[in-house]
C-alpha positions as CSV (number, residue, x, y, z in Angstrom):
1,X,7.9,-11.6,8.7
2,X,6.3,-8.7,6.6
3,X,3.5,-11.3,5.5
4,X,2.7,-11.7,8.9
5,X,2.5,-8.1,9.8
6,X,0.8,-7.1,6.7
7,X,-2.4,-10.3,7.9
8,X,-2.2,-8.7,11.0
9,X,-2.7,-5.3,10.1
10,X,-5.8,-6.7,7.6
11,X,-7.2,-9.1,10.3
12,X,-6.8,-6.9,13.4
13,X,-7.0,-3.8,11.7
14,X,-9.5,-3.6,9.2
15,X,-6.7,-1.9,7.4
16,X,-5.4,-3.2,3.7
17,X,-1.5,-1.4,4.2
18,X,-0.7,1.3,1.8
19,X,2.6,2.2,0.6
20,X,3.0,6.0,-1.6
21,X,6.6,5.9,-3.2
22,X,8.6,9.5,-3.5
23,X,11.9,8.7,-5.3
24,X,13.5,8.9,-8.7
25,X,12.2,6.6,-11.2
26,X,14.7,3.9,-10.9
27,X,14.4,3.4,-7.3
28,X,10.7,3.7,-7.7
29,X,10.4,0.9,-9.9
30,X,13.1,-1.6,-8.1
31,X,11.5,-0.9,-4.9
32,X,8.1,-1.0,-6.0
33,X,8.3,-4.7,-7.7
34,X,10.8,-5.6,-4.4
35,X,7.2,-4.7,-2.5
36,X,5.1,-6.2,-4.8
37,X,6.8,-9.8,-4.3
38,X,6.3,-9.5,-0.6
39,X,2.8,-9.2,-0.5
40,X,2.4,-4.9,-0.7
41,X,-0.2,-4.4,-3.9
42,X,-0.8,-1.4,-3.1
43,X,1.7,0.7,-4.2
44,X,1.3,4.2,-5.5
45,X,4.3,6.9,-6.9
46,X,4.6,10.4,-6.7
47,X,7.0,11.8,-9.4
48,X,7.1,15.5,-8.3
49,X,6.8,17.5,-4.5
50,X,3.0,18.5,-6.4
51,X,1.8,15.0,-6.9
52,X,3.4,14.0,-3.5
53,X,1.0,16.5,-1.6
54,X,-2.2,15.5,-3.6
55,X,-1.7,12.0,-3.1
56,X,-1.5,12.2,1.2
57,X,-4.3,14.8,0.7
58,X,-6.6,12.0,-0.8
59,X,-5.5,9.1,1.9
60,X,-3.2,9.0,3.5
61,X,-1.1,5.8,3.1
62,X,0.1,3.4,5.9
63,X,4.2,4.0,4.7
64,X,5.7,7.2,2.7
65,X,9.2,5.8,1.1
66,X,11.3,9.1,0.7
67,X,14.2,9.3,-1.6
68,X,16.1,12.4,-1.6
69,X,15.1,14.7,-4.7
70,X,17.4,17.7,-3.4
71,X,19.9,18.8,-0.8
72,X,19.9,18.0,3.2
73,X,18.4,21.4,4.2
74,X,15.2,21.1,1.8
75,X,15.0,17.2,2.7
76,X,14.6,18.6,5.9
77,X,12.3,21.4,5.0
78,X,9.7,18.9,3.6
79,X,9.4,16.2,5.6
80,X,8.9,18.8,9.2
81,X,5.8,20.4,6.3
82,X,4.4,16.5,6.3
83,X,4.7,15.7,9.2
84,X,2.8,18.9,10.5
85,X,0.3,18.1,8.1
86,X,-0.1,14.1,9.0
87,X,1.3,13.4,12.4
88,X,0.5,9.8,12.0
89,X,2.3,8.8,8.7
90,X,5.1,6.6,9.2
91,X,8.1,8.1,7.3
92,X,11.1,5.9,5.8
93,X,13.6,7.8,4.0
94,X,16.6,6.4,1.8
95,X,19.3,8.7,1.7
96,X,22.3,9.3,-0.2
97,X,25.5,7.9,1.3
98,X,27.5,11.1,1.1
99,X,29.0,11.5,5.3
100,X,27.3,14.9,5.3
101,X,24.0,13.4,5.4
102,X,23.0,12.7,9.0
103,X,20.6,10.3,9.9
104,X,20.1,11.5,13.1
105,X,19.0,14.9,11.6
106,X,16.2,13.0,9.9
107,X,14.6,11.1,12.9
108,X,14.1,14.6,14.2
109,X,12.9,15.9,11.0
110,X,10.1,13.5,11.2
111,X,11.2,10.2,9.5
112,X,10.8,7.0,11.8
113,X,13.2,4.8,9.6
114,X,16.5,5.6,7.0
115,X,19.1,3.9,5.2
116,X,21.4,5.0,2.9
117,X,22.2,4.2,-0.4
118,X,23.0,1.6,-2.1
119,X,21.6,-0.5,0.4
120,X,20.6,-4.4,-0.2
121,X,16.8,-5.3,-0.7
122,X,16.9,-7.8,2.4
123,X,18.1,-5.3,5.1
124,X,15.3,-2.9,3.3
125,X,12.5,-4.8,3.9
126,X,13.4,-5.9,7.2
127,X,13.4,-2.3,8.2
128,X,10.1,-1.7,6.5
129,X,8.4,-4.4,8.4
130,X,10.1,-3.5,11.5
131,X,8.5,-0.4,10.7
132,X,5.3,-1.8,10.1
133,X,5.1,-4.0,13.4
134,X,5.5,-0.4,15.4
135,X,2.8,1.2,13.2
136,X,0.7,-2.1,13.9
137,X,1.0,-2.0,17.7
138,X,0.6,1.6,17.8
139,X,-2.7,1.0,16.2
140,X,-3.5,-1.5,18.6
141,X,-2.7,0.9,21.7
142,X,-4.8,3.3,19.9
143,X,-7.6,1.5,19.9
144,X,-8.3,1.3,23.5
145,X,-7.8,5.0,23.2
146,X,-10.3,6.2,21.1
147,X,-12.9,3.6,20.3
148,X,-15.8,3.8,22.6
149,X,-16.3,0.4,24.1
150,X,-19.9,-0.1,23.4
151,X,-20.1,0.4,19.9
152,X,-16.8,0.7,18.8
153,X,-17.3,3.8,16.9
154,X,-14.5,6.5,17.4
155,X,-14.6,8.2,20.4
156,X,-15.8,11.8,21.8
157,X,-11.9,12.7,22.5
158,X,-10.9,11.4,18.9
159,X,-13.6,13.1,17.2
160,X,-12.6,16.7,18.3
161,X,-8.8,15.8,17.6
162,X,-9.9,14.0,14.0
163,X,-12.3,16.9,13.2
164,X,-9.1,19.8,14.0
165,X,-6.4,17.6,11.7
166,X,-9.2,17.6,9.1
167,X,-10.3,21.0,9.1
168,X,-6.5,22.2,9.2
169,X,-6.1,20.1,5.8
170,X,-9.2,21.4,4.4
171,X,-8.9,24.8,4.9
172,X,-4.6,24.3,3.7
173,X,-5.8,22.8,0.5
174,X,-9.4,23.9,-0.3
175,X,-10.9,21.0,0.1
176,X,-14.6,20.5,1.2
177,X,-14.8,19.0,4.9
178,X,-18.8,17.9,6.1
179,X,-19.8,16.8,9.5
180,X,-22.7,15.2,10.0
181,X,-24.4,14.9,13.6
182,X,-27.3,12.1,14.5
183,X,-29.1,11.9,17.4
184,X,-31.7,9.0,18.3
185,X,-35.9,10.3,18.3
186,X,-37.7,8.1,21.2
187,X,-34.6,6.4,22.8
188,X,-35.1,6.8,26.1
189,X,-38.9,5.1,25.5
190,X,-37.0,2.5,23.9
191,X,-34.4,2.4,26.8
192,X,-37.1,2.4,29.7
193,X,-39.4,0.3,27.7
194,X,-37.0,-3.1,26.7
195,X,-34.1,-2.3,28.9
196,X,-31.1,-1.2,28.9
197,X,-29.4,-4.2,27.4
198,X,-31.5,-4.1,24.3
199,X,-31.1,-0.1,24.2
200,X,-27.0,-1.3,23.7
201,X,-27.8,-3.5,21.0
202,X,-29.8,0.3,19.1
203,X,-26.8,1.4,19.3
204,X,-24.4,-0.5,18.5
205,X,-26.7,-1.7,15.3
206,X,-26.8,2.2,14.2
207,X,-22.9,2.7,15.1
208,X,-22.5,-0.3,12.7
209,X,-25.3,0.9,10.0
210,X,-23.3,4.1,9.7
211,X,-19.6,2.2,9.5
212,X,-21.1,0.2,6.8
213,X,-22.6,2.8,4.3
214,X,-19.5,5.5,4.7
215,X,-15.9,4.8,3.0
216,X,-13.0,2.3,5.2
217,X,-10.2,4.8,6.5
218,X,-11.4,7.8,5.1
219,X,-14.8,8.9,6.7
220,X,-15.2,8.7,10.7
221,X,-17.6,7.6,12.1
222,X,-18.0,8.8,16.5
223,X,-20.1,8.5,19.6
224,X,-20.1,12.0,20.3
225,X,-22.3,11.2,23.5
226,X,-25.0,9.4,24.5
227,X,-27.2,8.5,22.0
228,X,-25.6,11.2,20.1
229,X,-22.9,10.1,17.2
230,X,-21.1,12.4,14.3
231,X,-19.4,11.2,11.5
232,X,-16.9,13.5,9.8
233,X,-16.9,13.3,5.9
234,X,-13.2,14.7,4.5
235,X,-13.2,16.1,1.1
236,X,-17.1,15.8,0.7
237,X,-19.1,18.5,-0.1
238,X,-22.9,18.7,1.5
239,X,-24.3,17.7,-1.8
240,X,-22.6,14.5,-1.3
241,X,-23.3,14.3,2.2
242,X,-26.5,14.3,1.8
243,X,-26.6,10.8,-0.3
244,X,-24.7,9.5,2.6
245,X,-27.0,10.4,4.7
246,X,-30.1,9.1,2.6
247,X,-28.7,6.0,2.1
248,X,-28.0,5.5,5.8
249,X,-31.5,6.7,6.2
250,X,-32.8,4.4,3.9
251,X,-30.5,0.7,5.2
252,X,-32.2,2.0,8.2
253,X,-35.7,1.7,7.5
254,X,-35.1,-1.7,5.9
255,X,-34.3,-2.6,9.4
256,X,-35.3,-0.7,12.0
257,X,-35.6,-0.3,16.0
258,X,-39.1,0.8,16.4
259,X,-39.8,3.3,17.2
260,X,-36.8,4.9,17.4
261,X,-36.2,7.2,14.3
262,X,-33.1,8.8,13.1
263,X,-32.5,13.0,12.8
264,X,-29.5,14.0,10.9
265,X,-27.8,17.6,10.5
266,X,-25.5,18.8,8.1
267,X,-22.9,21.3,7.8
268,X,-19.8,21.9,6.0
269,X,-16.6,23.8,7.1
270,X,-16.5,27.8,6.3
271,X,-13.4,28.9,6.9
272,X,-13.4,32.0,9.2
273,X,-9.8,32.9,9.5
274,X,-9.2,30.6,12.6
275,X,-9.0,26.7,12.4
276,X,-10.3,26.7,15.8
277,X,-12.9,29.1,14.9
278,X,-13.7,27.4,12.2
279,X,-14.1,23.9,13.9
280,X,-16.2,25.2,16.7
281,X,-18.3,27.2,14.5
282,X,-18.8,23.5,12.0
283,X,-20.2,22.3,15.4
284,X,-22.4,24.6,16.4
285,X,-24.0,24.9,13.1
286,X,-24.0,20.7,12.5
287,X,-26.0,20.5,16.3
288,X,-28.1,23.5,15.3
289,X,-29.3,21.9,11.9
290,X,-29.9,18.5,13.8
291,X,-32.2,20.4,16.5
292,X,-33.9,21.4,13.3
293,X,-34.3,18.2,11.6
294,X,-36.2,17.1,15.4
295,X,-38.8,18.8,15.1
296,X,-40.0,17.0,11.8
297,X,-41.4,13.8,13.0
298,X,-39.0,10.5,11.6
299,X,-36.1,9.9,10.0
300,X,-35.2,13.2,9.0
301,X,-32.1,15.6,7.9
302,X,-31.9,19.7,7.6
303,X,-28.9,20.8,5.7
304,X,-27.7,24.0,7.9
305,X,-28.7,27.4,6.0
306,X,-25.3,29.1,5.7
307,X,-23.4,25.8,4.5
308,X,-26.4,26.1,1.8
309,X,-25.3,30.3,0.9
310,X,-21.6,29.4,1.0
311,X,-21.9,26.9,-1.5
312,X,-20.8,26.8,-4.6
313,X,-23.4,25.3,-6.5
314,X,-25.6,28.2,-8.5
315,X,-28.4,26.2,-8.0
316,X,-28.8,25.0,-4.6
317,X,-32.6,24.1,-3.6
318,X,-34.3,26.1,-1.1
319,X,-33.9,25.1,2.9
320,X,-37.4,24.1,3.0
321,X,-36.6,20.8,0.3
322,X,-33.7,19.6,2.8
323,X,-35.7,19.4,6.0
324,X,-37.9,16.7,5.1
325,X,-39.0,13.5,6.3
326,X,-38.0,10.8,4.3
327,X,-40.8,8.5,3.0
């Protein structure tokens, strides 16, 4: 059964599933070559609480396995501090067999699935994949939430609620967080020109252009309206934006919808004391820097001037080298 739910997931999905192991280092390793043999490769462990939290802050994986590693009350303690941070991960915990331990505690804490120890390896992974048919039809339901039906890109209403969970981990861990926004030059001559069936296939081609040149899972890519998209880049900095945005820029020209033309703007998250500050102001500055890159004629991209100052880098090239049209 967890073959077929694992092809489903990769088939229906797009999705290879993912399982990040937090337990000691002999349940890590029997459970980890009990996964292995039923089709789950990928497998990562976390040895300490540190580790644990790095590893989700990179990608989060489809299942977190969580052993006990202290008492009831700091079980407890951790697992309401994930799921706060990632509301979507599917939690299965094994606890200790000790009567104190209530399992009823720990659905409420956060954890979809438990069994206690000692437990046999059947009844385990027959509550894994039990687990991993609900994450599966979730997924599913989800879908027809927020993809947008023409392109299948990620909705307006996902991108705002994507963009918040992002920010909230960025600004938690100090991570870099870039959003990118795109808007479509001479679309509506296109549109009124070849009709409104062929102005569909612009954009689901771009939709598709930017799916294909930005990472599975991690980056999203949105309709954010019209013939307006974004795509939000976790834990990327504008330098490295910016080479996503070239070589969309340049798959693009290799193929393009004449004579529509593509202007991009850039902006990465400044933290201003207020996630939802901080989102809206990551907007505003994105749009502004897009406006920007308009007004140069074809397949452009401005970087906005104060993600530029707040930078980092000690050598960051001068406003007037990122606004440019690319040849």
């Amino acid at each position: 059964m967890i073959k077929e739910v694992i092809y489903s997931i990769r088939c229906e999905l797009k999705e290879e599933t993912s399982i990040l192991l937090f337990a000691e280092e002999e349940v890590r390793d029997l459970v980890k070559e009990a996964l292995e043999y039923h089709g789950l490769v990928d497998v990562k462990g976390a040895k300490n609480k540190e580790e644990l939290f790095f590893l989700l802050s990179k990608a989060i994986p489809t299942v977190l396995i969580y052993s006990f590693r202290e008492n009831l009350e700091g079980t407890i303690h951790t697992l309401k501090e994930i799921k706060s941070l990632f509301p979507k991960l599917k939690i299965f915990c094994l606890a200790p067999y000790e009567a104190e331990v209530s399992l009823g505690k720990l659905f409420l804490s956060g954890a979809e699935e438990a069994i206690k120890k000692p437990f046999s390896m059947e009844e385990f992974i027959a509550r894994l994949a039990k687990l991993l048919k609900t994450y599966y039809l979730e997924k599913k339901v989800e879908q027809l939430l927020i993809e947008d039906p023409l392109t299948l890109a990620y909705n307006r209403r996902y991108f705002e609620s994507s963009l918040r969970e992002e920010a909230l981990r960025a600004i938690r861990y100090r991570l870099p967080l870039t959003l990118v926004m795109l808007d479509l030059d001479k679309f509506k001559f296109y549109n009124d020109h070849f009709g409104h069936a062929e102005g569909d296939k612009v954009l689901q081609g771009i939709a598709l252009l930017m799916c294909e040149n930005t990472r599975l899972k991690i980056d999203k890519v949105c309709r954010y309206g019209g013939d307006e998209f974004a795509i939000i880049l976790p834990q990327t900095d504008w330098q490295k934006a910016l080479v996503v945005v070239k070589r969309i820029i340049n798959a693009y020209e290799k193929n393009p919808f004449d004579p529509v033309t593509l202007s991009f703007g850039i902006a990465s998250l400044i933290d201003r004391g207020d996630s939802e500050k901080s989102v809206s102001d990551l907007i505003i500055r994105a749009d502004s820097a897009m406006y920007e890159a308009k007004k140069i004629s074809g397949n452009s991209y401005v970087v906005d001037p104060e993600t530029i100052k707040s930078s980092s880098k000690e050598e960051a090239p001068p406003v007037a080298q990122l606004a440019q049209q690319q040849q």
